[in-house]
C-alpha positions as CSV (number, residue, x, y, z in Angstrom):
1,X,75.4,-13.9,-0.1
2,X,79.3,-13.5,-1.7
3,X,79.5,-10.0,-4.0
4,X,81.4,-11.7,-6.8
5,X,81.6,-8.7,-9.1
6,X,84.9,-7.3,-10.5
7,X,84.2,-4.3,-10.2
8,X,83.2,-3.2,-6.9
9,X,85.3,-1.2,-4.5
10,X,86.1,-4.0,-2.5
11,X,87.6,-6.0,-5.5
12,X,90.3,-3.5,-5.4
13,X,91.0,-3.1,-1.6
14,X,94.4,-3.9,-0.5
15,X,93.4,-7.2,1.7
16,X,91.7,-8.2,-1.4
17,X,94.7,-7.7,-3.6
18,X,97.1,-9.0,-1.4
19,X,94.9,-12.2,-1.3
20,X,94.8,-12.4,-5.2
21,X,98.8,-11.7,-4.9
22,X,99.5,-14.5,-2.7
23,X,97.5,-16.7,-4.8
24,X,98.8,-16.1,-7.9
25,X,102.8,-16.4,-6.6
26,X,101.5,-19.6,-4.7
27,X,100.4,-21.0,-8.2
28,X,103.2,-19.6,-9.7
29,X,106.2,-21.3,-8.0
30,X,104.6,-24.4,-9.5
31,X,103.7,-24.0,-12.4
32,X,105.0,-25.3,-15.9
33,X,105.7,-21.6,-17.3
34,X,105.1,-19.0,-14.6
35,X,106.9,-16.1,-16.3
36,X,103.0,-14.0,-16.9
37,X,102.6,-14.9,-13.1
38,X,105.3,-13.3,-11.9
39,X,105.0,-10.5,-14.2
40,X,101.5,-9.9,-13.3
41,X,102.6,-10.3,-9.4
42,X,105.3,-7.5,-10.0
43,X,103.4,-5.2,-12.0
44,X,100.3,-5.5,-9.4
45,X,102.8,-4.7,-6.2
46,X,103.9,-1.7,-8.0
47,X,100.9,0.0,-8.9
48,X,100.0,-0.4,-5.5
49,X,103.1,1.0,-3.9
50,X,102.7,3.8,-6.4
51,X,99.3,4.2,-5.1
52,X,100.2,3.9,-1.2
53,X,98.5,0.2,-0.4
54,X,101.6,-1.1,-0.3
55,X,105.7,0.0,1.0
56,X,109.0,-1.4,0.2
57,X,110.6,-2.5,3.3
58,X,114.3,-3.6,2.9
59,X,116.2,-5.8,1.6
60,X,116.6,-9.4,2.6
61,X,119.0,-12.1,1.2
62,X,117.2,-14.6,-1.0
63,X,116.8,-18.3,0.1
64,X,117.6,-19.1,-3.5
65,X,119.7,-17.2,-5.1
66,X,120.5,-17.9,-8.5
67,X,123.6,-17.9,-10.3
68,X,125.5,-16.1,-7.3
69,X,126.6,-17.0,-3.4
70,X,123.6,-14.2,-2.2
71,X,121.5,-12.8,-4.0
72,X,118.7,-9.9,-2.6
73,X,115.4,-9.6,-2.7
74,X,113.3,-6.3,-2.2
75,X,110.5,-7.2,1.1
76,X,107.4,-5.2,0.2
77,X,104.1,-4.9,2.5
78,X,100.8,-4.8,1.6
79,X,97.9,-5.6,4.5
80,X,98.7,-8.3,6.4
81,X,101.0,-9.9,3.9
82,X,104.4,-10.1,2.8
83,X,106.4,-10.3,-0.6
84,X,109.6,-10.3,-2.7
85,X,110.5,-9.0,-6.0
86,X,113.7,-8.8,-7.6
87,X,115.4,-5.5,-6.7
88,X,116.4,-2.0,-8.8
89,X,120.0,-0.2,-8.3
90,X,117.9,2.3,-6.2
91,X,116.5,-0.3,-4.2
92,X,120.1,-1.0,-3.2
93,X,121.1,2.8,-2.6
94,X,117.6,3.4,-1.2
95,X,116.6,0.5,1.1
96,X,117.9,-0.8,4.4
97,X,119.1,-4.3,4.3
98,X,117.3,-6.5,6.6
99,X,119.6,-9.6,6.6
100,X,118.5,-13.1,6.6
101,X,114.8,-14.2,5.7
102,X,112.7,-14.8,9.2
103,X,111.4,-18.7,8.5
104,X,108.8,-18.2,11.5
105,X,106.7,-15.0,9.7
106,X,104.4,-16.9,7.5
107,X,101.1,-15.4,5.0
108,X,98.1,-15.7,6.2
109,X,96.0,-18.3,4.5
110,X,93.3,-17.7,2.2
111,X,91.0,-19.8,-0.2
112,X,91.1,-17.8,-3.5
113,X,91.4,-19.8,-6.5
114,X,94.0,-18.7,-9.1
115,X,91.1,-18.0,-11.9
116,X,89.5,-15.6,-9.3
117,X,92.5,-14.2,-8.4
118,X,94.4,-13.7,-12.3
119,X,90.6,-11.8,-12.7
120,X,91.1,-9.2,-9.6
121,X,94.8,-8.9,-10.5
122,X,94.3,-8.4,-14.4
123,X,91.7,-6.3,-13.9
124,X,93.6,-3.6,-11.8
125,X,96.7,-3.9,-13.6
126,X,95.3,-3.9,-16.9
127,X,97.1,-6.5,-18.1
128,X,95.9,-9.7,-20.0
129,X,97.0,-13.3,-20.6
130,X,96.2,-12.9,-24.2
131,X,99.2,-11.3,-25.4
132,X,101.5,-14.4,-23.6
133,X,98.8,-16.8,-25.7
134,X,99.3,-15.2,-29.0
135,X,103.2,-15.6,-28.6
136,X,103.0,-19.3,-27.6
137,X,100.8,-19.6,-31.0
138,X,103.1,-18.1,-33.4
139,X,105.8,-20.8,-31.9
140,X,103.4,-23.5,-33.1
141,X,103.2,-21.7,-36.9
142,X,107.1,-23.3,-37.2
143,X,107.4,-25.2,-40.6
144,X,110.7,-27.9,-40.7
145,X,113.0,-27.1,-43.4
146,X,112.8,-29.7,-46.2
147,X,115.8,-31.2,-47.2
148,X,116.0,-32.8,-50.8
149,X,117.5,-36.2,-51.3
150,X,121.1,-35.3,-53.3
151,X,121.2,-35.5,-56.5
152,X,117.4,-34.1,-56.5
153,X,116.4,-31.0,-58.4
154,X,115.0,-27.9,-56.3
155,X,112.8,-26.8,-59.3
């Protein structure tokens, strides 16, 4: 019998995080507007390097960079998997820089679905998809200008 319950020690322990992690940036690369995933990605591998479940490793140049020739990305540990973030000017002063990406070191698999895993990673970051719902509906709350034929009076 699965212990589906948020809040039981072992929602928070780092394999379990790093599973919900890798599911959410799996969804994420995807998806039609992954800017909450990513933020909720980030935020999670902070608070857990802050706490010590996780350690920046280096640096290592990105396999996409974006407006630039190279562009670097800060490696960071947790369990038995592996992520990128963008970097900080400390990371630069701070960090070895590993070189080029290893193709062959792969994530382990896992079967978390990305409901399950927004739950586990919004419940120990604190965070909520709420607020990035309430600013999508204020976009809808747009009126068009109306324009008056010339000649037409605007009283």
């Amino acid at each position: 019998m699965r212990n589906t319950s948020k809040n039981t020690p072992s929602s928070t322990s780092v394999n379990t995080l790093s599973q919900a992690i890798f599911t959410v940036n799996r969804h994420a690369k995807t998806a039609g507007n992954p800017k909450y995933l990513y933020s909720l990605k980030k935020r999670a591998l902070m608070k857990m390097i802050r706490e010590g479940k996780a350690k920046k490793v280096g640096l290592h140049f990105s396999k996409n960079p974006k407006f630039s020739q190279q562009q670097s990305d800060v490696l960071i540990e947790c369990g038995e998997y592996t992520f990128h973030i963008p970097p900080s000017k400390e990371d630069f002063k701070q960090l070895p820089h590993l070189g080029t990406l290893d193709q062959s070191l792969r994530n382990p698999r896992c079967k978390m679905g990305l409901q399950q895993a927004k739950g586990i990673l919004e419940g120990y970051t604190g965070m909520s998809d709420s607020d990035d719902k309430n600013k999508k509906l204020g976009k809808n709350n747009y009126q068009k200008p109306v324009f008056k034929k010339l000649g037409d009076s605007f009283f």
